[in-house]
Kinemage of the C-alpha trace (Angstrom):
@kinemage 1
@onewidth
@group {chain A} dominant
@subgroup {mainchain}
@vectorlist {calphas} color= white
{ca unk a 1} P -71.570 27.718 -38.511
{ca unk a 2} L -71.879 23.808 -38.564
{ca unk a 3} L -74.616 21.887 -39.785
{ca unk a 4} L -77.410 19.549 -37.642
{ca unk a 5} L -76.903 16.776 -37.583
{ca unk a 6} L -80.022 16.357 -39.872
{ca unk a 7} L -78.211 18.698 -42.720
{ca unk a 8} L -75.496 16.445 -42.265
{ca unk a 9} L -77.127 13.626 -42.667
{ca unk a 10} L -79.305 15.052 -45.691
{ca unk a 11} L -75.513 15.459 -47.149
{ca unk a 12} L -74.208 12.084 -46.903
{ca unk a 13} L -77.520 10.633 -48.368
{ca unk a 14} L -77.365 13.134 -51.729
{ca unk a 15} L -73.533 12.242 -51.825
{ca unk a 16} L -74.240 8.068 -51.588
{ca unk a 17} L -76.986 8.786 -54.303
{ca unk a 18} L -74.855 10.849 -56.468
{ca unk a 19} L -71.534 8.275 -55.864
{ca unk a 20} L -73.810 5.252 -56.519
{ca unk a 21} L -75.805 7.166 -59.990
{ca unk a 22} L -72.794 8.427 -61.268
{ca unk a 23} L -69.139 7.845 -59.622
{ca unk a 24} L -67.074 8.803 -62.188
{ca unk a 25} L -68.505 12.981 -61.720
{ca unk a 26} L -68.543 12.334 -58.741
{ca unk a 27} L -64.866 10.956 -58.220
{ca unk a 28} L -64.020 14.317 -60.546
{ca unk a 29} L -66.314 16.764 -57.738
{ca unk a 30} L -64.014 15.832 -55.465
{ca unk a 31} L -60.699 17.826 -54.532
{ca unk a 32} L -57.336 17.365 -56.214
{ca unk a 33} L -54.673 16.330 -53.210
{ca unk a 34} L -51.860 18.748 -52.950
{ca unk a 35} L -49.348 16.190 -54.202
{ca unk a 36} L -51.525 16.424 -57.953
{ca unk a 37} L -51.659 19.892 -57.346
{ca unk a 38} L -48.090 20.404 -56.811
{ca unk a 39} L -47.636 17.917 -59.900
{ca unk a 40} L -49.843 20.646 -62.158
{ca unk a 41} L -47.600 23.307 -60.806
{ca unk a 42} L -44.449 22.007 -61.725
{ca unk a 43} L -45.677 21.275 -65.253
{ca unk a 44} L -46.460 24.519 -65.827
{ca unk a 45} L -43.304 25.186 -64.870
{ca unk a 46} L -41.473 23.189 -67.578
{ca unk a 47} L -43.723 24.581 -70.012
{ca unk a 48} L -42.539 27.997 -69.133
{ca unk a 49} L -39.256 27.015 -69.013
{ca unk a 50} L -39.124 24.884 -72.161
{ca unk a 51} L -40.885 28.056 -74.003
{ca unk a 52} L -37.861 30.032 -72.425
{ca unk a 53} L -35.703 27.727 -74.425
{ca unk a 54} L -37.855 27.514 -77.627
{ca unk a 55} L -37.588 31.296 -77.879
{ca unk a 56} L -34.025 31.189 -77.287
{ca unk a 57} L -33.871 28.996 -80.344
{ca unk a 58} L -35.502 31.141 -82.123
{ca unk a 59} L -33.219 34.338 -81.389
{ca unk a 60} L -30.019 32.118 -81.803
{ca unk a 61} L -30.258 30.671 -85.700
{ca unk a 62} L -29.883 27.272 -83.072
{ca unk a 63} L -32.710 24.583 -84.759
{ca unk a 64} L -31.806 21.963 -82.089
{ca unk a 65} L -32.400 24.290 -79.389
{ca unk a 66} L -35.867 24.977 -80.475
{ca unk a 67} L -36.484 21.189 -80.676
{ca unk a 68} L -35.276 20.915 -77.611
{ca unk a 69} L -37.311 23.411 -76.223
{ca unk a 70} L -40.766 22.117 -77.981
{ca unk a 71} L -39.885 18.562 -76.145
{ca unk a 72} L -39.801 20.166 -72.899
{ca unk a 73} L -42.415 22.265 -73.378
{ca unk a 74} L -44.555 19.168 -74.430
{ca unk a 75} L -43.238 17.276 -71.510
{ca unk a 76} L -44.255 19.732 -69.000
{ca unk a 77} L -47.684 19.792 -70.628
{ca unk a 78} L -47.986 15.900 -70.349
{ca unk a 79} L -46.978 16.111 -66.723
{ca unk a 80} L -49.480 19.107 -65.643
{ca unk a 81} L -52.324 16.864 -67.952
{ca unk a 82} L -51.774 13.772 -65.697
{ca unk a 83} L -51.459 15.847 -62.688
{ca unk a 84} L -55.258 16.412 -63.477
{ca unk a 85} L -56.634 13.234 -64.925
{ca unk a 86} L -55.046 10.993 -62.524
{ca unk a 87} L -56.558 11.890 -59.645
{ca unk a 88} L -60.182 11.629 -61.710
{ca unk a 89} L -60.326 8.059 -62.318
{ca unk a 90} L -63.319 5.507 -61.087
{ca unk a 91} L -62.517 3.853 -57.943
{ca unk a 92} L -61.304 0.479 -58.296
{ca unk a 93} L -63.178 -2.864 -57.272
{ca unk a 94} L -63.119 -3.679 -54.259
{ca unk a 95} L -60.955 -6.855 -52.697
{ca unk a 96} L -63.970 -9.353 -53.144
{ca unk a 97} L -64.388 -8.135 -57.150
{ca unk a 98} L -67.455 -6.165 -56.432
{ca unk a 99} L -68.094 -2.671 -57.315
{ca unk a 100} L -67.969 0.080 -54.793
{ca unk a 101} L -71.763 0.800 -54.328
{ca unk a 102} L -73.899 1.888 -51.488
{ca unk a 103} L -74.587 -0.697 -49.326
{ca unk a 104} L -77.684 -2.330 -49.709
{ca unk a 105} L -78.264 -0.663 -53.171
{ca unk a 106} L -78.894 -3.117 -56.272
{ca unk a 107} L -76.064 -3.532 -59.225
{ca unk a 108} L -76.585 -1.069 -61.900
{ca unk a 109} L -76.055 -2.336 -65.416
{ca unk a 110} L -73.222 -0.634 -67.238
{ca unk a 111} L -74.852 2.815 -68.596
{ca unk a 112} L -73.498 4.183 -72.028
{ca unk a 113} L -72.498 7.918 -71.455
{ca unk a 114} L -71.312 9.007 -74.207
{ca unk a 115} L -73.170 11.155 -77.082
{ca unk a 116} L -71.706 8.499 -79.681
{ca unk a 117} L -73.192 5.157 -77.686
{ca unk a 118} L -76.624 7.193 -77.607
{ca unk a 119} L -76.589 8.008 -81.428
{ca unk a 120} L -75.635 4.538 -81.917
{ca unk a 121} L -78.612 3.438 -79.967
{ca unk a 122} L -80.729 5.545 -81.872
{ca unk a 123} L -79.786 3.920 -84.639
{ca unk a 124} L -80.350 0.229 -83.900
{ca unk a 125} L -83.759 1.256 -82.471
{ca unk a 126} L -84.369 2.805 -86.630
{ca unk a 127} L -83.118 -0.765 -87.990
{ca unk a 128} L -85.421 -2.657 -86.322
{ca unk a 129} L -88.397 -0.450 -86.871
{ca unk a 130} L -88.401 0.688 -82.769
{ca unk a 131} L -89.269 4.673 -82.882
C-alpha cells in the first residue's frame, strides 16, 4: 500500500531533520550497496578459507602453514571490516566547501559525541567552579 502524499511528505521532513541533527547515524541507517555487501561476503570467505589452512597447519607439524593461514584469515577479516565501515562515513563537503545541510537550515557548531569529550567537559566545568 503506498503512502499520501502527506505521509510522504511527513517522511522526508523527519529524514532532513534527522540528516541535518545527526548525519553520521544517519549516513549508517542507510542501506549497504550490494557491491559492500558482496565485499563482506567475500571476506568471510577468506576467513573461512584461511581457517581451512590454519587448521591444516595444525594437523601437519607445518608452522609456516599456520602463519600463513592466520594472515589470510586476518586479511579476510580486514576486507569484510571495510566492507562495513566504508560505506558509513559522513558525506563529504560539498563543491563550494560547505557542509551538506538542509537548505535554509543554520550551521551547527561541531557537537562532541563521544562519552570521553562529555567527561572532559564535565571536568573543565569542576575547574572553574561551573556545577
Amino acid at each position: 500500500m503506498p503512502l499520501s502524499e502527506h505521509e510522504q511528505r511527513l517522511l522526508e521532513q523527519m529524514e532532513k531533520a534527522l540528516y541535518a541533527e545527526d548525519p553520521k547515524f544517519a549516513t549508517s541507517l542507510r542501506s549497504t550497496g550490494a557491491a559492500s555487501r558482496g565485499r563482506a561476503a567475500l571476506g568471510v570467505l577468506v576467513v573461512l578459507a584461511g581457517l581451512g589452512v590454519l587448521l591444516a597447519g595444525m594437523a601437519m607439524p607445518l608452522a609456516v602453514l599456520g602463519a600463513v593461514g592466520f594472515a589470510v584469515m586476518l586479511a579476510g577479516a580486514v576486507l569484510t571490516y571495510f566492507a562495513f565501515t566504508r560505506g558509513n562515513a559522513a558525506p563529504a563537503e560539498g563543491a563550494n566547501g560547505e557542509s551538506p545541510s538542509t537548505p535554509g537550515s543554520a550551521p551547527q557548531a561541531p557537537r562532541s559525541s563521544g562519552f570521553m569529550d562529555k567527561m572532559e567537559e564535565r571536568w573543565r566545568k569542576r575547574a572553574d567552579g561551573d556545577r
